[in-house]
TIPA-529855 format. One record per atom (N, C-alpha, C): atom name; residue number from 1; x, y, z. Coordinates in nm, 2 decimals, m for minus. Each point is the difference from the previous one (the first is absolute). Example, Ala and Ser with C-alpha at 12.3 -4.5 7.8 and 13.67 -1.06 7.14 Angstrom:
2
NODE_N_1_1.32_m0.57_0.78
NODE_CA_1_m0.09_0.12_0.00
NODE_C_1_0.09_0.12_0.00
NODE_N_2_m0.04_0.11_m0.07
NODE_CA_2_0.09_0.11_0.00
NODE_C_2_m0.08_0.11_0.08
REM end
This chain:
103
NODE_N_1_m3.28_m2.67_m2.24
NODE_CA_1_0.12_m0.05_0.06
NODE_C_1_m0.02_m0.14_0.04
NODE_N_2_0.05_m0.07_0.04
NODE_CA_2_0.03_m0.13_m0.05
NODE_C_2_0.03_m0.09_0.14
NODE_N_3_m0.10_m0.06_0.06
NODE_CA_3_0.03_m0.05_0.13
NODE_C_3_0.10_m0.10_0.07
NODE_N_4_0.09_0.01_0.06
NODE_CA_4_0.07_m0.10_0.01
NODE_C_4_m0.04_m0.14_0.04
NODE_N_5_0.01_m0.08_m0.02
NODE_CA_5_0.03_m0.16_m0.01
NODE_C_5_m0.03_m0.04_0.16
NODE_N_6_m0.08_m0.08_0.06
NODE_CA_6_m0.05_0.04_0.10
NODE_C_6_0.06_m0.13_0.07
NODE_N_7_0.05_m0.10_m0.07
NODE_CA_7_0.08_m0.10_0.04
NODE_C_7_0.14_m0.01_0.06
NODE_N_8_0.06_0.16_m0.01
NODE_CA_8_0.12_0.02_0.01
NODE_C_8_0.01_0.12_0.10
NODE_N_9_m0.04_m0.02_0.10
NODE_CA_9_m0.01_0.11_0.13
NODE_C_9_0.09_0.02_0.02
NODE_N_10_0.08_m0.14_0.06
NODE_CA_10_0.12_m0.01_0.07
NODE_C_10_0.11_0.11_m0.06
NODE_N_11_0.01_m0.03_m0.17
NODE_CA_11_0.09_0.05_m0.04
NODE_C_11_0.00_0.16_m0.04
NODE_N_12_m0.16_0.05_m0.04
NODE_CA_12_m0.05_0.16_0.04
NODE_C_12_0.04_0.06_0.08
NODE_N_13_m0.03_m0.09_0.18
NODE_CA_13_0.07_0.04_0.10
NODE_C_13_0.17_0.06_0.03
NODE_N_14_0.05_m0.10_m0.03
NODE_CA_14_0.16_0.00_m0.04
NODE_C_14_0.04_0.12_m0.06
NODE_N_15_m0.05_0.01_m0.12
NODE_CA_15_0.03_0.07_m0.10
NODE_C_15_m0.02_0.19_0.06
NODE_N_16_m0.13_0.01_0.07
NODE_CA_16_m0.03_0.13_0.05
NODE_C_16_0.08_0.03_0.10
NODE_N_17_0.02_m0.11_0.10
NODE_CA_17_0.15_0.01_0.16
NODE_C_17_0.09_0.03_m0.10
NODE_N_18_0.07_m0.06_m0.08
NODE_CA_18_0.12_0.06_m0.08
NODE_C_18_0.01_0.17_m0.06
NODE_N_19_m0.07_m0.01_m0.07
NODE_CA_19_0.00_0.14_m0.05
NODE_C_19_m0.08_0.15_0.08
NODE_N_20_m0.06_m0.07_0.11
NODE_CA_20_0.00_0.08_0.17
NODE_C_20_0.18_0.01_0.08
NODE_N_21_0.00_m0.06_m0.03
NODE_CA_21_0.15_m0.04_0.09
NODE_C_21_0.10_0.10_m0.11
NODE_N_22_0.01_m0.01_m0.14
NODE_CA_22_0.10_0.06_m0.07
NODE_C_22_m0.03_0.13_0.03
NODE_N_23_m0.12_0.03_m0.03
NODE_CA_23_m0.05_0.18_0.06
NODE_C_23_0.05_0.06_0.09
NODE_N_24_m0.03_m0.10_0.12
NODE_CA_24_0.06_0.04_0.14
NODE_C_24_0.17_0.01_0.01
NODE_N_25_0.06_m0.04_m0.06
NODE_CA_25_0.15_m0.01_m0.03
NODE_C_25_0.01_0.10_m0.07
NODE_N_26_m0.08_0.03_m0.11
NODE_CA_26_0.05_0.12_m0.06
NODE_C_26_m0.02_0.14_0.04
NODE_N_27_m0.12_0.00_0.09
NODE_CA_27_m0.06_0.12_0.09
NODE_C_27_0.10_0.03_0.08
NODE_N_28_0.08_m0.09_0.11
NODE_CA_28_0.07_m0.02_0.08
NODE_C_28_0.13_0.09_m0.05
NODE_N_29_0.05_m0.06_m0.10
NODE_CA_29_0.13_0.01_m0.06
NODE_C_29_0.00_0.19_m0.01
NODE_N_30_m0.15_m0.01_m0.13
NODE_CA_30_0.01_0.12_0.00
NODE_C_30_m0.03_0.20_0.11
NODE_N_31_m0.14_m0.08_0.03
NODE_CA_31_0.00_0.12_0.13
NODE_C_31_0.00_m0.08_0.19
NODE_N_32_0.02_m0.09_0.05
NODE_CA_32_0.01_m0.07_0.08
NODE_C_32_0.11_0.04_0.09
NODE_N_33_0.17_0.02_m0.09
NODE_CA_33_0.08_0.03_0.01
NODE_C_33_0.04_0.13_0.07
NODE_N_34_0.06_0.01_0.11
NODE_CA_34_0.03_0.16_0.02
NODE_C_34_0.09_0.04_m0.09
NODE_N_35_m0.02_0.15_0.06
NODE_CA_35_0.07_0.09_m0.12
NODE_C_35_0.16_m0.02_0.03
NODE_N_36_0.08_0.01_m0.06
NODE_CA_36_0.14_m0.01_0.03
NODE_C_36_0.06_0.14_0.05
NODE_N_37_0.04_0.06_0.08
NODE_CA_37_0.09_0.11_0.03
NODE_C_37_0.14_0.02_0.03
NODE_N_38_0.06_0.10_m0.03
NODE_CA_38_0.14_m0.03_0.02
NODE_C_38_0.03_0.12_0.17
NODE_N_39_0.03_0.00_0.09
NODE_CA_39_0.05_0.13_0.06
NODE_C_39_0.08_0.10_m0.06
NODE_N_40_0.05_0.09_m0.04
NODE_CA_40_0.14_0.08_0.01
NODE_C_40_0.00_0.11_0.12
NODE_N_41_0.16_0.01_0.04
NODE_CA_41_0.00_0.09_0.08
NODE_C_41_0.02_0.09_m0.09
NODE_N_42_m0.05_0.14_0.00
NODE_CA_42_0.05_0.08_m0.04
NODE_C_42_0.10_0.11_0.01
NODE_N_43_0.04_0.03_0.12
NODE_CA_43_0.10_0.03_0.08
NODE_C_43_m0.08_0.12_0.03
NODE_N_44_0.08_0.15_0.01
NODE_CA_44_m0.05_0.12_0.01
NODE_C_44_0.10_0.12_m0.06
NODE_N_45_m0.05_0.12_m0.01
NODE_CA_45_0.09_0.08_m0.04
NODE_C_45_0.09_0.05_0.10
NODE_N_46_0.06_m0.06_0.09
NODE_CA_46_0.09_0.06_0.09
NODE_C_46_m0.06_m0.06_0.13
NODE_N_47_m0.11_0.06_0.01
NODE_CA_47_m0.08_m0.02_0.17
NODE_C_47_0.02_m0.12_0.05
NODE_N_48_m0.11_0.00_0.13
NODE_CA_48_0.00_m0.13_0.02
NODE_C_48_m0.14_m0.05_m0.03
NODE_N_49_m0.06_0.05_m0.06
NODE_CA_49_m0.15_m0.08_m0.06
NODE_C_49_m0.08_0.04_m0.12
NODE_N_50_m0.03_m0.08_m0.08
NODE_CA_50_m0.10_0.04_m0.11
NODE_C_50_m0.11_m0.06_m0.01
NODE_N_51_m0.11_0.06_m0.05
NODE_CA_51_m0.14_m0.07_m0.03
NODE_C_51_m0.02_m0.04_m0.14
NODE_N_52_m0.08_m0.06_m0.01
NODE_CA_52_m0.06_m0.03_m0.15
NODE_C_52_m0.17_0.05_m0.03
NODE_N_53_m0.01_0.07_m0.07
NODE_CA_53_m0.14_0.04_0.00
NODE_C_53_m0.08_m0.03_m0.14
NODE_N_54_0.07_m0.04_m0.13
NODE_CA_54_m0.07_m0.11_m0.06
NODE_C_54_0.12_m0.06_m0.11
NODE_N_55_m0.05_m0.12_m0.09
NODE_CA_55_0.09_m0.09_m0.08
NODE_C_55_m0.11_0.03_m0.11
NODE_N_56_0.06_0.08_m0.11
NODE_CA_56_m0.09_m0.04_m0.17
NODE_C_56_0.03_m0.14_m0.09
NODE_N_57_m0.06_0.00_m0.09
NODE_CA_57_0.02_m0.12_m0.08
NODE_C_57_0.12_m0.01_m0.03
NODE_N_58_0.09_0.08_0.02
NODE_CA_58_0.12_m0.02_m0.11
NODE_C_58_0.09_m0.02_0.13
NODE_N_59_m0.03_m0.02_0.12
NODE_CA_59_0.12_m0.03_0.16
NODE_C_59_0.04_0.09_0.01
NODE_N_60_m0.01_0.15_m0.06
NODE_CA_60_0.00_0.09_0.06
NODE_C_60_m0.02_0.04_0.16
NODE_N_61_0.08_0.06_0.10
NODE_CA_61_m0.03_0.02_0.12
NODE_C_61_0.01_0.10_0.09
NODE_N_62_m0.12_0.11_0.04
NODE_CA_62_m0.02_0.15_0.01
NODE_C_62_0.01_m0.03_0.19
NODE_N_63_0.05_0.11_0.07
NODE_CA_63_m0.02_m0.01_0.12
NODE_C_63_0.07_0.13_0.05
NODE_N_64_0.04_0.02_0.11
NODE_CA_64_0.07_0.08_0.04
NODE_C_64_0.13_m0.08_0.13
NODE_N_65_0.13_0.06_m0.03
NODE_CA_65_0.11_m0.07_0.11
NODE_C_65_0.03_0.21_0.08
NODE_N_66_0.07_m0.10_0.07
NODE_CA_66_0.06_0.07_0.11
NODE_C_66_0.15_0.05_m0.11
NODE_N_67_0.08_0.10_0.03
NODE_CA_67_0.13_0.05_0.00
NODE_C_67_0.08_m0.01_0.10
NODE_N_68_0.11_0.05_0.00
NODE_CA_68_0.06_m0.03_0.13
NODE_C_68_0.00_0.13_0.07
NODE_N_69_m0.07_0.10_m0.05
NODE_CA_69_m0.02_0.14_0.15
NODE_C_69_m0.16_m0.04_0.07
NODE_N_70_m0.05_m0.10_m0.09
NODE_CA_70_m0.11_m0.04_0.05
NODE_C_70_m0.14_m0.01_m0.05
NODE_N_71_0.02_0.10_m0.09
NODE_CA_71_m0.09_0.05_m0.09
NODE_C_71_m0.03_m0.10_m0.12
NODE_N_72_m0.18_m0.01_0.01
NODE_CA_72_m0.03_m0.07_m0.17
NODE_C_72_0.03_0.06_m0.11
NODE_N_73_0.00_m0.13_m0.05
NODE_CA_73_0.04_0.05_m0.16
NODE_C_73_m0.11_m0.12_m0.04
NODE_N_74_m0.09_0.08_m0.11
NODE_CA_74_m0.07_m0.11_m0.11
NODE_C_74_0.11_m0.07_m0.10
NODE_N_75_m0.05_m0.12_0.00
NODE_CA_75_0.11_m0.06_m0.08
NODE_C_75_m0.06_m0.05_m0.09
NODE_N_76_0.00_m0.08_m0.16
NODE_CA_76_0.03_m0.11_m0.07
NODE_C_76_0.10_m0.10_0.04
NODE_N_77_m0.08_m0.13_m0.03
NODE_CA_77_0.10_m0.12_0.01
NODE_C_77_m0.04_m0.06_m0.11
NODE_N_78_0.12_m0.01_m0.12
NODE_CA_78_m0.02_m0.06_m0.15
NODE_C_78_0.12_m0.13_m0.01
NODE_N_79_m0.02_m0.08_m0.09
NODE_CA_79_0.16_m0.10_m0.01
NODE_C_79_0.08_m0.04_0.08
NODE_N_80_m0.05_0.01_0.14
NODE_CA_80_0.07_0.04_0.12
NODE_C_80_0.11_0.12_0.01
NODE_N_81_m0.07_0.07_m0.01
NODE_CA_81_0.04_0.11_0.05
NODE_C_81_m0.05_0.11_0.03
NODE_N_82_0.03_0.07_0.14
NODE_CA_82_m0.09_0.10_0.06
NODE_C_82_0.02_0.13_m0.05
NODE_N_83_m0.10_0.10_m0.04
NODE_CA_83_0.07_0.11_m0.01
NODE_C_83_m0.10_0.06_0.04
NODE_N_84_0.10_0.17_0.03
NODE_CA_84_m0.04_0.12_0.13
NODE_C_84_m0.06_0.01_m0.08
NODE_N_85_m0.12_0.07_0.03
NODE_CA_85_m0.08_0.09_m0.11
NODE_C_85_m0.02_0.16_0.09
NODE_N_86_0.08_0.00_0.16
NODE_CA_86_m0.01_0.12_0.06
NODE_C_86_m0.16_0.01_0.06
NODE_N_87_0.05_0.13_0.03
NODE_CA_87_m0.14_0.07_0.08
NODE_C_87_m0.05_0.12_m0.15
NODE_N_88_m0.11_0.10_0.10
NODE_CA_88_m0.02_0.08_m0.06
NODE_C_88_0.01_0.13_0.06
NODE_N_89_0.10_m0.04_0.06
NODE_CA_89_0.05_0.15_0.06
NODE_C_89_0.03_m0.01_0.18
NODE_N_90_m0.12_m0.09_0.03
NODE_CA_90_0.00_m0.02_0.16
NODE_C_90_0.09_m0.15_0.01
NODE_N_91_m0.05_m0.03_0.14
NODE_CA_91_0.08_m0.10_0.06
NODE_C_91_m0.04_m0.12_m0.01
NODE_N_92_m0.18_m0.05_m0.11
NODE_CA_92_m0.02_m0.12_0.03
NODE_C_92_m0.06_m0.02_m0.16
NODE_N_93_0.04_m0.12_m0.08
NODE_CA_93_m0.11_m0.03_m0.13
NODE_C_93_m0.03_m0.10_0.03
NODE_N_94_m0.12_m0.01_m0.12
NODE_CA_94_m0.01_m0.19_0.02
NODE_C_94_m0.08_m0.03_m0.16
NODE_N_95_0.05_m0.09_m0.07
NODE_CA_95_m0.07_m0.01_m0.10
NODE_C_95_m0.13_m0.12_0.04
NODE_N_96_m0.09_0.02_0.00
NODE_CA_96_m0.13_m0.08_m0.01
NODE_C_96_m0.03_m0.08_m0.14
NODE_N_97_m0.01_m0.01_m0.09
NODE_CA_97_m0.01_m0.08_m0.11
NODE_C_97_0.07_0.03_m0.13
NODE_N_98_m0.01_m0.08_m0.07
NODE_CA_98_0.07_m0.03_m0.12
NODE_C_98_m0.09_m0.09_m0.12
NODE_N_99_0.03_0.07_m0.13
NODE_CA_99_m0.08_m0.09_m0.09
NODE_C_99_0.11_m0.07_m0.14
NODE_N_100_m0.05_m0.01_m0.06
NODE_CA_100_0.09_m0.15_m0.09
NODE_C_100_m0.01_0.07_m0.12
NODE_N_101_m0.02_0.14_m0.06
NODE_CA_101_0.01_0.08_m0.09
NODE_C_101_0.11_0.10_0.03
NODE_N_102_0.07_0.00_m0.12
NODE_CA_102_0.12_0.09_0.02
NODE_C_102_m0.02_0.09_m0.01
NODE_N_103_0.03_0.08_0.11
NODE_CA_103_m0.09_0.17_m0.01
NODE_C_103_0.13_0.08_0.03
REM end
């Protein structure tokens, strides 16, 4: 390998702060950055409150809302839009997760 020119420091120097500096700009740009998020409300199935219990890859959104007798209902939230998915007989569901395979 081939030593640099030992007369030209000044300009080695230069040359290394630059392409340190473009790094850093690009590091920055790329993970530096917070993540962007959007809110949505998602409303509820009637009630007055719903939870969220997870989001899959595809923005899919599993939780469980209130009805209006009171009672949960596990829900899907897809395209915006919520749907019942009911109980299983009793008075409370709740879906816990979701995966990004169509099952």
């Amino acid at each position: 390998m081939r030593n640099l020119p030992r007369r030209y420091p000044f300009v080695t120097l230069v040359i290394a702060a630059l392409l340190i500096t473009v790094l850093e700009l690009i590091l920055r740009d790329s993970i530096g950055r917070p993540p962007q998020y959007t809110i949505v409300d998602l409303g509820t199935l009637g009630g007055d409150e719903s939870a969220v219990n997870a989001i899959n890859g595809l923005g899919e959104v599993v939780g469980t809302s209130t009805i209006e007798s009171g009672d949960h209902h596990a829900f899907i939230w897809c395209n915006g839009t919520m749907k019942d998915l009911g109980t299983l007989g009793g008075k409370r569901a709740t879906l816990t997760a979701s995966t990004t395979r169509a099952e």
